[in-house]
C-alpha positions as CSV (number, residue, x, y, z in Angstrom):
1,X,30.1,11.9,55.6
2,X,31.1,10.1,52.5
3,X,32.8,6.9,52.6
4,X,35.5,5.4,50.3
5,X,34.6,1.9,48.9
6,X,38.1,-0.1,49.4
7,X,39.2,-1.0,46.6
8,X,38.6,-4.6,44.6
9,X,42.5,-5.5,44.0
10,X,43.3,-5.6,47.8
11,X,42.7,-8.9,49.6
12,X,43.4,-10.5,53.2
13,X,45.8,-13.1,51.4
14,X,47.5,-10.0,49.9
15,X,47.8,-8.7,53.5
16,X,49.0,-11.8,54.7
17,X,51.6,-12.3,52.3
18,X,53.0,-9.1,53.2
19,X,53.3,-9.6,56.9
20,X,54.9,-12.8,56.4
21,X,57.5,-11.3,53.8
22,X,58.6,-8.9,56.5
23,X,58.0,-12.0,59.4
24,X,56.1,-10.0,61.1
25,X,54.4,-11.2,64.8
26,X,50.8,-11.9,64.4
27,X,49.9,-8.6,66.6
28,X,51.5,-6.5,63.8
29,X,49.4,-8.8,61.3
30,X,46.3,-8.4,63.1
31,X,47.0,-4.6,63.6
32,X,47.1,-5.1,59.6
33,X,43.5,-6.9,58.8
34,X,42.0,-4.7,61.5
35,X,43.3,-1.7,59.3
36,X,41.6,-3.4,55.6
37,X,38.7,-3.8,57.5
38,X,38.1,-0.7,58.7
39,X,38.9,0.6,55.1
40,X,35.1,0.2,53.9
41,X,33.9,2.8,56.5
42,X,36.7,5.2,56.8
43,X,36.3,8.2,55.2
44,X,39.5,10.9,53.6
45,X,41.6,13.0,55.5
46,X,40.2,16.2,55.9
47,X,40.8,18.5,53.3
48,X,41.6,22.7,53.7
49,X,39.1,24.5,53.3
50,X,38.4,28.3,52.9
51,X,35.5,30.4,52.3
52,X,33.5,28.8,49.7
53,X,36.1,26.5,48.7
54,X,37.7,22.8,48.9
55,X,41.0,23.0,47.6
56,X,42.1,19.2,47.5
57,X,39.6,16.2,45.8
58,X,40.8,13.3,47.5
59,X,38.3,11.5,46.4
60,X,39.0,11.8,42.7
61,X,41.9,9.4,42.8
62,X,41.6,6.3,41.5
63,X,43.6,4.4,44.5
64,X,42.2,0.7,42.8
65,X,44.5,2.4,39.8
66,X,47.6,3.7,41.7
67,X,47.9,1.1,44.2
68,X,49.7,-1.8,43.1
69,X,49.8,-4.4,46.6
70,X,52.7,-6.7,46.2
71,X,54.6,-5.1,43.5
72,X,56.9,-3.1,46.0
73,X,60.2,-1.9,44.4
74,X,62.4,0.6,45.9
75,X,66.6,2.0,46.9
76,X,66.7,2.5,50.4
77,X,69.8,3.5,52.4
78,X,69.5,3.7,56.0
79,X,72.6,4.8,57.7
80,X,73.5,6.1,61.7
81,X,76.5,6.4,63.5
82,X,76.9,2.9,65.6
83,X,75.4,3.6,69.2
84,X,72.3,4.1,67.6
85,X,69.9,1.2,66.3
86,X,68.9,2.4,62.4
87,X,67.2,-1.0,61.3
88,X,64.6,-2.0,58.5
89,X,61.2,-2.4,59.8
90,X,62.0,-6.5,60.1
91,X,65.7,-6.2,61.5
92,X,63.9,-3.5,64.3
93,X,60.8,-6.2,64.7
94,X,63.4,-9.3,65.4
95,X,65.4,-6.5,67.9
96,X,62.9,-4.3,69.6
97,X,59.5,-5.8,69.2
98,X,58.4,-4.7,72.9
99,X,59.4,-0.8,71.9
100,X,57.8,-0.8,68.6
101,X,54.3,-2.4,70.5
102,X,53.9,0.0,72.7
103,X,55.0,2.9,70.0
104,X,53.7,1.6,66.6
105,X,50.5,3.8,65.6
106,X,50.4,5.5,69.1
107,X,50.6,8.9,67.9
108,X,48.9,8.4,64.1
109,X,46.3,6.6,64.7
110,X,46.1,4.0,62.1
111,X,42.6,3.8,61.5
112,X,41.9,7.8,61.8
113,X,41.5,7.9,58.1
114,X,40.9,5.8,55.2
115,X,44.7,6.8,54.2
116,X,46.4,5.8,57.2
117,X,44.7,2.6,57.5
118,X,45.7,2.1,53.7
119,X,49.1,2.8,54.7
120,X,49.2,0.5,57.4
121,X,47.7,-2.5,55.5
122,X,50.3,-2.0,52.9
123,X,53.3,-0.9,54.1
124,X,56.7,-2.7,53.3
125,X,59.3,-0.7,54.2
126,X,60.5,1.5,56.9
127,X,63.1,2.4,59.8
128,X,63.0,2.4,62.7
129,X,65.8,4.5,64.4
130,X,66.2,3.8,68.5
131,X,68.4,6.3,70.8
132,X,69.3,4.7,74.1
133,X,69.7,6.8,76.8
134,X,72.5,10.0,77.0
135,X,73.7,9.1,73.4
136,X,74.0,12.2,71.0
137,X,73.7,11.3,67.2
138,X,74.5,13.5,64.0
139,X,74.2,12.5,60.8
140,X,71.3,9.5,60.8
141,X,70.4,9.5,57.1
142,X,67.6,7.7,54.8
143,X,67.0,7.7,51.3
144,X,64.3,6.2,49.6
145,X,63.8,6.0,46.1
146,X,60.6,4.7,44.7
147,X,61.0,2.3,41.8
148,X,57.1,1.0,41.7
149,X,53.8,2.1,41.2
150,X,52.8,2.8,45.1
151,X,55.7,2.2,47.5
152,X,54.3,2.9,51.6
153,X,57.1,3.8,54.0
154,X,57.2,3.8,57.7
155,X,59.4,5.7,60.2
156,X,59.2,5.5,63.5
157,X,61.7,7.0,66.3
158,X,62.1,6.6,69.6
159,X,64.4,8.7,71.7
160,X,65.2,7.8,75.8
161,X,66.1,10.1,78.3
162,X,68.7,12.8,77.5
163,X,69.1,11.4,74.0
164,X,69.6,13.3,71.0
165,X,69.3,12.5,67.6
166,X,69.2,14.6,63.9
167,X,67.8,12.8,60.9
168,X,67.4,13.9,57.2
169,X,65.3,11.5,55.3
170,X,65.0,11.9,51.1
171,X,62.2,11.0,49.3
172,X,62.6,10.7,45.2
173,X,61.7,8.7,41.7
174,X,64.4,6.5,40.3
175,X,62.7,4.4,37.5
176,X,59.8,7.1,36.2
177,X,57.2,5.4,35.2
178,X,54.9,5.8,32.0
179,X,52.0,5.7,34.7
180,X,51.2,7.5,37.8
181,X,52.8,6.8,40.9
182,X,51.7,6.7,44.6
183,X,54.1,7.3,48.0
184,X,52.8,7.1,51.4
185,X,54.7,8.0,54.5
186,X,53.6,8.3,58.0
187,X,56.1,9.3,60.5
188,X,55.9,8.9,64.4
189,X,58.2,10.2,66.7
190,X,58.4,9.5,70.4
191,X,60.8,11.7,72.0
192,X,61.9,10.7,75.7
193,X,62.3,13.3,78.5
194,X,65.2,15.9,77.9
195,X,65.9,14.6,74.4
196,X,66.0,16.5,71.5
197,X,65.2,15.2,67.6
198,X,65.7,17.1,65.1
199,X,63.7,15.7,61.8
200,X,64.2,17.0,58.4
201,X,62.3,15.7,55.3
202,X,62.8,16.7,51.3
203,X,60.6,15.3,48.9
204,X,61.4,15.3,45.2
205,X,59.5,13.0,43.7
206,X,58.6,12.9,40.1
207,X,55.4,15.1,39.0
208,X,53.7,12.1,37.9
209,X,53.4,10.9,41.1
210,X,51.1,11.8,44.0
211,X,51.8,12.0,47.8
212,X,50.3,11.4,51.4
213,X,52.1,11.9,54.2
214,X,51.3,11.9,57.8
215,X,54.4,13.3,60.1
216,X,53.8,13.8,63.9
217,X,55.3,13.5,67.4
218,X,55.0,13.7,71.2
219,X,57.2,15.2,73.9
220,X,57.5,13.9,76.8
221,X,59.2,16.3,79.6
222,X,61.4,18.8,78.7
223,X,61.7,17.3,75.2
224,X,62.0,19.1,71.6
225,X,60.8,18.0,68.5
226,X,61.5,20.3,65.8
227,X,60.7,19.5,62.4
228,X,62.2,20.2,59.0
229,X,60.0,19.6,55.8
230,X,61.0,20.7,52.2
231,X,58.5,20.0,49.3
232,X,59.2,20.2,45.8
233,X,57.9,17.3,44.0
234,X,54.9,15.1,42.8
235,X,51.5,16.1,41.0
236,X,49.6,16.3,43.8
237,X,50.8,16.6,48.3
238,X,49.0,15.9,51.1
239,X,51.1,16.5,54.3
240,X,50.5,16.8,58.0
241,X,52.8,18.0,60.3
242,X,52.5,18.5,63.5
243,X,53.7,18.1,67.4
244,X,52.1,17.1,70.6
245,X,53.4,19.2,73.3
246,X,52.4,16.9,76.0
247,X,55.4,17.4,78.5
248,X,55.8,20.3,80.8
249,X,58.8,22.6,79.3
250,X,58.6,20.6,76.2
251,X,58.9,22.9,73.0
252,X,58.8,22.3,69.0
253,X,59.7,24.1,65.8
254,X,58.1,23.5,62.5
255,X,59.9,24.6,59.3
256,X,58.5,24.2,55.7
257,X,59.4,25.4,52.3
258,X,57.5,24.3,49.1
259,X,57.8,24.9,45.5
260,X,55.0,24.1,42.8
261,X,55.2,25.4,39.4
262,X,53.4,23.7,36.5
263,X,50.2,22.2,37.8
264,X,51.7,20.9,41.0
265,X,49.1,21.0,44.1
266,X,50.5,21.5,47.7
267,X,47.9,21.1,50.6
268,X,49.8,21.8,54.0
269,X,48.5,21.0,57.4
270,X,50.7,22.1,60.0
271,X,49.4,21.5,63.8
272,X,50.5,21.9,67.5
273,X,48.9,20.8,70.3
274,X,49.9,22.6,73.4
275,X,49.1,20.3,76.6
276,X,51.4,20.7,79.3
277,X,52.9,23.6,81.3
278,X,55.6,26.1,80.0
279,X,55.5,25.2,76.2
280,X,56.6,26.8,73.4
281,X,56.1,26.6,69.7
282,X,57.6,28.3,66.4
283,X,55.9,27.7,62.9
284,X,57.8,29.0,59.6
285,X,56.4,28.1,56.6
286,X,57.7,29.9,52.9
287,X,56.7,28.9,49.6
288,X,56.4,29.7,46.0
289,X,53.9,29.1,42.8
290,X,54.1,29.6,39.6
291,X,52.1,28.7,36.0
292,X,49.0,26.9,37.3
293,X,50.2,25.5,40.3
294,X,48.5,25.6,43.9
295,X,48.9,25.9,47.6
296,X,47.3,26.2,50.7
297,X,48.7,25.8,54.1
298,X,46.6,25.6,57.6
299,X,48.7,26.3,60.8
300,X,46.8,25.7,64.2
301,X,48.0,26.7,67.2
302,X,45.8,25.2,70.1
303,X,46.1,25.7,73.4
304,X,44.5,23.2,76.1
305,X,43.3,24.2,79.3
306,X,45.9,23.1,81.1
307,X,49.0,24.3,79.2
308,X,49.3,27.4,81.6
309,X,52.7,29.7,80.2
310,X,52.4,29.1,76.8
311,X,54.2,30.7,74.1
312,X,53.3,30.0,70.2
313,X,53.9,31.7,67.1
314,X,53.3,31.3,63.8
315,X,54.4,32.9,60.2
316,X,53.6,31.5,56.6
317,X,54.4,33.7,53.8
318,X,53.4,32.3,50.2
319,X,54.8,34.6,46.8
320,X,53.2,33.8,43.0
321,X,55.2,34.5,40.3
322,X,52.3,34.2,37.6
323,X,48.7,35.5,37.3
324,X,47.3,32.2,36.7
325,X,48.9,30.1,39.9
326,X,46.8,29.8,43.3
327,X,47.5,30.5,46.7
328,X,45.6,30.9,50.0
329,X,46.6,30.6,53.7
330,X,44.4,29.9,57.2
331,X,46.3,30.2,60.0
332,X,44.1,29.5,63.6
333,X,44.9,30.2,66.9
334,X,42.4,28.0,69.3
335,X,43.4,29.1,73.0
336,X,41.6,27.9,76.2
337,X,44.1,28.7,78.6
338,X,44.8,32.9,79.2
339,X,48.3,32.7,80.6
340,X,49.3,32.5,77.0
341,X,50.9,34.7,74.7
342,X,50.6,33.7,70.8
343,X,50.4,35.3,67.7
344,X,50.2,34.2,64.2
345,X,50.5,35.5,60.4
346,X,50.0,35.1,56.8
347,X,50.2,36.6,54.3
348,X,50.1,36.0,49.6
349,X,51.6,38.1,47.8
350,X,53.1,38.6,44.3
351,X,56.9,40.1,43.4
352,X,56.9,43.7,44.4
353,X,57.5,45.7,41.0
354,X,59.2,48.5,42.5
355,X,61.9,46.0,43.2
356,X,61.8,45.0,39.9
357,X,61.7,47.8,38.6
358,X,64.9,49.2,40.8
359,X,66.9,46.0,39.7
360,X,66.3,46.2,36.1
361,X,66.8,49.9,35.7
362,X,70.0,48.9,37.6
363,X,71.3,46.5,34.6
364,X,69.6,43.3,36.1
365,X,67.8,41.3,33.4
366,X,64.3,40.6,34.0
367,X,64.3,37.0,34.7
368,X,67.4,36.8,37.1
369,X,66.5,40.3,38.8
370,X,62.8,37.9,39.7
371,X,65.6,34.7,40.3
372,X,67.0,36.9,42.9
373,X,64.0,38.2,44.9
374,X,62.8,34.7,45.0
375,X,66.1,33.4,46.0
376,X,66.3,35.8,49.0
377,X,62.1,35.7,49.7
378,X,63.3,32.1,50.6
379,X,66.4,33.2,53.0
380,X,64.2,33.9,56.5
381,X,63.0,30.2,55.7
382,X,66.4,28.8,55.2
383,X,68.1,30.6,57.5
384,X,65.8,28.0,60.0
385,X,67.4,25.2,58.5
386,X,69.6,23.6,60.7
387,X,71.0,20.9,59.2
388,X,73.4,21.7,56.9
389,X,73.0,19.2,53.7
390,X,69.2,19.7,54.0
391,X,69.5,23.4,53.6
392,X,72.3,23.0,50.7
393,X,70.1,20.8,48.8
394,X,66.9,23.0,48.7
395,X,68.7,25.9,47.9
396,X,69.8,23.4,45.0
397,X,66.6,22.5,43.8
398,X,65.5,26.3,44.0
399,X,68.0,27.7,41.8
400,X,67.7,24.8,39.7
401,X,64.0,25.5,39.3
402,X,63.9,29.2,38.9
403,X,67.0,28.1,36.2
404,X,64.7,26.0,34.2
């Protein structure tokens, strides 16, 4: 295994500055140093691979280049209806400092690899959004836009019993930088028994920029975690999704939807982890390349021993519109229980030219008859989409891509 060498411009006083910034208790700070020192063994997140083939070079970014320590800038809006607790990561601290203990890097473990323990040395913003028991929330929303070199962001929610909560959280670029940029974002989400969280994700940021992020949860009994994630941005992403089913009746839903054109590089990870009795799991995943750019997406479906009446199913469909973009799929299915019934599917593809061909000799132009197929290759997808303004806004950014 090779290692990373942690960088030279990253320092325990650098570390310490930042816990006491945030005022931080001096578990959180030594949760911090633990993570810097673990840095000079940890190794990269594994990367997709297929036959003969590494997709994504971790390794070839220059994080003592793109990671600038103290020089954090950032928008952020955080905003919930008022029975439930949407706080920074020091108002949370100074409210809830038991509950984020005993939940803060529980589910991503934040030494598993060098990326998340550089995320959790450096991280200076965040939310942490709390549900108290029996309260149903709409409408908890966060925007972040990165104004620095490397901005790290933390979410974390925790959901009681018979809670419910839907959150739609925006990732973007306001100042664009002559230089390349860097955003980290783990999310953990602890959902209590019978509650339901419904998390949606859109990142747009600028092409110059490259991002990690790490997005997972646990279900507790009779709990649903269903996920949301749309990615249109950055040079290079590296994202992780994936759910825990670790409650008996618990379920989960993963939706994605990506789209590179230029040179953009999407690697995709989606995961569940069936561990209890009577669970259930849906993955949807579309997405589109064009020019040069790349994807590939890995969806695992595994199935313990123990998760007896399991049902899991999976779908990722990936169209190119040019000759010269990239796109490969791996979806697994790792069962060791047989009272299970699971299936999964991929497939890549290019525009059928029979449809083409029948919408052009029908008066369609060319380029909006191709505008079309892609906006309705992206309708199964959307149609998943549950929350309203998420949905709206990548239909946006589609149109206004295939437009441009």
């Amino acid at each position: 295994m090779s290692t990373t060498q942690v960088h030279a411009n990253l320092t325990d006083a650098q570390v310490r500055e930042i816990s006491e910034r945030l005022e931080e208790p001096d578990w959180m700070l030594e949760t911090r140093l633990e993570a810097l020192e673990a840095l000079e063994t940890l190794d990269m997140p594994d990367v997709i691979r297929t036959p003969g083939r590494d997709w994504t070079n971790l390794h070839g970014l220059d994080f003592e280049e793109l990671v600038d320590p103290l020089n954090a800038a950032e928008d952020k809006d955080q905003v919930g209806p008022d029975d439930v607790d949407v706080l920074s990561w020091a108002d949370a601290l100074a409210e809830h400092e038991g509950l984020i203990r005993e939940h803060f890097g529980s589910i991503v473990d934040p030494q598993e690899n060098y990326l998340t323990a550089l995320s959790t040395v450096l991280f200076t913003t965040g939310t942490v959004v709390y549900v108290p028991e029996g309260v149903d929330a709409e409408d908890v929303t966060i925007r972040t836009e990165q104004h620095s070199r490397s901005l790290f962001n933390y979410t974390l929610v925790i959901t009681e019993e018979s809670s419910s909560v839907t959150i739609l959280e925006r990732q973007s670029t306001g100042t664009a930088l002559e230089e390349e940029q860097y955003y980290s974002g783990i999310v953990e989400i602890a959902a209590g028994e019978n509650s339901y969280v419904q998390y949606g994700s859109l990142q747009n940021l600028d092409e110059d920029s490259y991002c990690f992020t790490a997005k997972r949860g646990e279900t507790d009994t009779y709990a649903t975690i269903n996920w949301i994630e749309g990615n249109i941005g950055t040079k290079l992403t590296k994202t992780e999704t994936s759910t825990l089913l670790a409650g008996d009746s618990s379920e989960t839903k993963i939706v994605g939807a990506f789209f590179g054109h230029n040179d953009q590089h999407f690697d995709l990870d989606v995961k569940v982890w069936h561990r209890a009795e009577h669970t259930t799991a849906d993955l949807v995943t579309r997405g589109v390349t064009d020019d040069t750019a790349r994807s590939v997406y890995e969806g695992v479906q595994d199935v313990g021993r123990g998760a007896w009446d399991t049902s899991s199913y999976q779908r990722e469909n990936t169209l190119m519109l040019s000759d010269e973009s990239e796109a490969d799929a791996s979806p697994k299915l790792i069962i060791n229980n047989h009272d299970t019934e699971a299936s999964h599917s991929a497939t890549v593809g290019q525009i059928d030219e029979e449809d083409l061909l029948y919408m052009t000799s029908r008066g369609v132009s060319p380029r909006l008859a191709r505008n079309m197929l892609v906006e309705g290759f992206f309708v199964p997808v959307l149609e998943e989409v549950a929350v309203d303004e998420l949905r709206e806004d990548l239909e946006t950014l589609i149109r206004e891509r295939l437009e441009n």
